[in-house]
N, C-alpha and C positions, 0 to 999 in steps of 0.2 A: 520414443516419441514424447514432445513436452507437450502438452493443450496450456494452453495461457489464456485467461479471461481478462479484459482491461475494463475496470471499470473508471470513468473521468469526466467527476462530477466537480472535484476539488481538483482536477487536473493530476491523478494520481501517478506515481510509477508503478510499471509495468509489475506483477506477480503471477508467479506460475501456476500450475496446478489449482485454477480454481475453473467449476464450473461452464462451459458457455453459457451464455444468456440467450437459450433456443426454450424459449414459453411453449411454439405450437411444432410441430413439426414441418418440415418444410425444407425445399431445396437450396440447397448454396452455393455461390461462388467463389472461387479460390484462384486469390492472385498468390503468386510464389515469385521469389525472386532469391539471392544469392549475393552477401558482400563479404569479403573477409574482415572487414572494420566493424566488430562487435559498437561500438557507438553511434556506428551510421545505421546498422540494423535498426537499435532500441528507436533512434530519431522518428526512423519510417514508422517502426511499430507505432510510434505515439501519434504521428501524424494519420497513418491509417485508422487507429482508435476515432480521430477525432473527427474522420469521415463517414464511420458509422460500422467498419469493422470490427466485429462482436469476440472472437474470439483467434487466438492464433497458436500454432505449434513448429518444431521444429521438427525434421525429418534429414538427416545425414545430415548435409550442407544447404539446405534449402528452407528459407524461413517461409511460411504459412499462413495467408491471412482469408481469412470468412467473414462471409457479410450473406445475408438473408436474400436468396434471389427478387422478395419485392422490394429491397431497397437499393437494389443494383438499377442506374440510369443511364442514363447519356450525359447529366451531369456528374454522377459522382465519378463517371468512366473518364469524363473528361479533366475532373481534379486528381484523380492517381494518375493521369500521364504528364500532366503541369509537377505531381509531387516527385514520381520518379527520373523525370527528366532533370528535376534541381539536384538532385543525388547524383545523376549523371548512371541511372542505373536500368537494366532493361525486368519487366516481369513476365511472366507467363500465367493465362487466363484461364480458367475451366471451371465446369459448371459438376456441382455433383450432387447425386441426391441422398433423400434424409438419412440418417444413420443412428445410430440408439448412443447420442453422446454422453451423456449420463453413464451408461454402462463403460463408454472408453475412457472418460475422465476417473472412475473408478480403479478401473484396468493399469492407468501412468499415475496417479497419485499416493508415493511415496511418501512415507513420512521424515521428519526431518529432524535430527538430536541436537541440541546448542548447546554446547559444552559436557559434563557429566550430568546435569538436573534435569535441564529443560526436553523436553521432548514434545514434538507438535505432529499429529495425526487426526484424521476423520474418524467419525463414530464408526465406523465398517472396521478398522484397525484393531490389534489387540496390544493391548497398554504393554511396556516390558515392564518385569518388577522393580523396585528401587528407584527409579525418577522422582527426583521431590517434587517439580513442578513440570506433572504431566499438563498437557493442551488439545481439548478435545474443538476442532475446527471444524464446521459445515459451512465453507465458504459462498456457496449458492453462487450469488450476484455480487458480491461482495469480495473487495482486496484485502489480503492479511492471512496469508498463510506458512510464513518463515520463508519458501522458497526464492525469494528473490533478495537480494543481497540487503536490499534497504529494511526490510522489516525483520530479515535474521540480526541486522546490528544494532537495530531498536533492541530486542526483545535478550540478547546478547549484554549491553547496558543495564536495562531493566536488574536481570541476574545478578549485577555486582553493587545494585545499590540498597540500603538499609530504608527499606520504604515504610518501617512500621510507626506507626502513628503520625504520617505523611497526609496530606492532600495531594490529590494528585487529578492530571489533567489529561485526554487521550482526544485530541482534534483531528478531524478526518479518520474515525475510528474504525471504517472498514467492519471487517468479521468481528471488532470487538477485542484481536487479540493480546494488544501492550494493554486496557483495561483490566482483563483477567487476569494478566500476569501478577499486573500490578496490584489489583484486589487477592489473588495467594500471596503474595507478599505482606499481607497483612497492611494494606495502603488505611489507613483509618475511613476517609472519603475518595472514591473516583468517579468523575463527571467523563462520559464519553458522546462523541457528537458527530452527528455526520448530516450534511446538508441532502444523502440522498436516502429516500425514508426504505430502500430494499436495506439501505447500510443497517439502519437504525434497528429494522425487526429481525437484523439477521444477527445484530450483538444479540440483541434481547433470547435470540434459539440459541445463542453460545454459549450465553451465563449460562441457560439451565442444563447443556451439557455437562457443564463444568462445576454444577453444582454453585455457581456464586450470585451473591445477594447483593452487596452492599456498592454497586454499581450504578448509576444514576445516568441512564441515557437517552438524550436530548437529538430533538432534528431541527439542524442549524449551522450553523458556522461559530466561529470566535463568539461572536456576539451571545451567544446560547449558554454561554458560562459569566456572561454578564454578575456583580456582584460576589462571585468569588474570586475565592484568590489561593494560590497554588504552591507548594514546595517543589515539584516537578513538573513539568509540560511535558509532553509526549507530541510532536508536529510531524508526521511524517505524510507529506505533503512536497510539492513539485515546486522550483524557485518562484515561480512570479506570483505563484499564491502565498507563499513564506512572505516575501518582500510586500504584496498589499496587506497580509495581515500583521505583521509584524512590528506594529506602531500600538497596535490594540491589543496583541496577548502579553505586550511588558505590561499594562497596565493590569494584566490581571496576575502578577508574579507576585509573591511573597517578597523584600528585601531577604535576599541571600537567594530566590530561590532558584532551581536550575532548568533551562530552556533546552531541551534536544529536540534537534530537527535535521531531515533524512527526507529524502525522496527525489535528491537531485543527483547530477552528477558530479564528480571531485572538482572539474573546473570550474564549477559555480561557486565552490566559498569564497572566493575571492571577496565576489561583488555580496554578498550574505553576508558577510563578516562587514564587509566597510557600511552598511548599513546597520546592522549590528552597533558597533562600535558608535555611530554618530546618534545613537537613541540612549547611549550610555552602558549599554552590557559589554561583559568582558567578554574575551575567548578563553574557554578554560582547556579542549583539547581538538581534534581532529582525527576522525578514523577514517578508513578506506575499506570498501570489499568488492574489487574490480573496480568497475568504471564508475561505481557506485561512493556518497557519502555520508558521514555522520558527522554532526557538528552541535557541539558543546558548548554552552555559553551561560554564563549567572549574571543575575541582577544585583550587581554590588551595590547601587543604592540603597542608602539608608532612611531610616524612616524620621519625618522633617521633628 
């Protein structure tokens, strides 16, 4: 079984194994439903997130969605049958009560290896010897824990780049994790930001898992790194926030410096890239991990 927490604040993508957001104990409801079109699943996910769906898992063939029985209505009842009806798709409803999520989130949360270095696990976990850049994660409330393909290809990147005496940028920073990576990597400065303040103090409990300092983070958006300026950007973030911020973080780039951004699906570069390109950055490459992408881009302006 997956438990998957969505937090979407910045409109994030979906990540696994983190947390529910259950503060008090309490009953829940569980809409279930079944598509074989892995992309039409994530859509609902995201659109149930944004009905106030707290947390979700996966069980055989059956995706999972919970929501807090006092914030189950007659209105929200009535936007999952308008959302699943546009899907073309049927759910199943049930009411269940509290359970000790915390212990089952413990129970499926897996650690995750990225390449031979990287390794990302919870403080409950025991470190394997020889990873150079282990990752100690308490995700809480908070997205960014390798498991879902957009922050494995962040943190994947991270690993092959020469960050030492770098500036570096981590927008929508979630758990904090491309920050940290980026601070082992010997980054000289990393500004990290997140507009929602569980993000903000749950980087701040990561650094001191992980033992790091020289991390600088902010609650806010783009704007919150105002006056610096960056050799790296880190954006892993959902298209239509990429696209409204993305007029405002060239302006916080070094000339030369490099923009990555992840948190959409592969058929969004399209439209990412042709505004890209009409602000003046290049494309430098394009990855994929499923239906998921990563997209590369430098500021070749030069300085006047």
């Amino acid at each position: 079984m997956r438990l998957i927490f969505i937090k979407f604040v910045l409109l994030l993508p979906i990540d696994a194994f983190c947390k529910p957001k259950l503060i008090n104990p309490m009953d829940y409801y569980q809409v279930s439903f079944s598509t074989s079109l892995n992309h039409i699943a994530e859509i609902v996910v995201v659109e149930l997130a944004e009905l106030g769906f707290e947390s979700f898992d996966e069980v055989a063939e059956l995706n999972n969605a919970y929501i807090g029985a006092p914030a189950w209505n007659e209105q929200v009842q009535l936007k999952v049958n308008q959302l699943f009806d546009a899907h073309q798709l049927t759910y199943q409803l049930s009411k269940i009560a509290d359970q000790r999520w915390n212990q089952k989130w413990e129970e499926n949360f897996q650690p995750v290896l990225i390449g031979a270095n990287c390794w990302v696990g919870a403080p409950f976990h025991q470190q394997p010897a020889g990873i150079a850049y282990p990752l100690v994660i308490d995700p809480q409330m908070a997205f960014g824990t390798a498991h879902h393909p957009t922050t494995f290809l962040m943190l994947n990147e991270i690993l092959s780049l020469d960050l030492e005496g770098k500036d570096v940028a981590d927008l929508g920073c979630g758990t904090g994790i491309l920050a940290i990576l980026a601070a082992k990597k010997n980054a000289l400065t990393v500004f990290a930001s997140d507009i929602a303040i569980e993000s903000v103090q749950n980087t701040h409990l990561n650094l001191q898992h992980n033992q790091v300092k020289n991390v600088q983070v902010l609650e806010g958006s783009a704007s919150a790194f105002a006056g610096n300026y960056f050799d790296y950007y880190f954006a892993n973030i959902n298209r239509n926030t990429i696209l409204m911020l993305l007029p405002e973080i060239i302006t916080q780039l070094k000339p030369n410096g490099h923009l990555y951004l992840s948190g959409f699906f592969f058929t969004d570069i399209e439209k990412i890239t042709e505004q890209a390109l009409a602000l003046g950055l290049s494309v430098v490459k394009a990855e994929r991990k499923e239906d998921w992408a990563l997209l590369v881009l430098n500021n070749a302006k030069q300085v006047d």
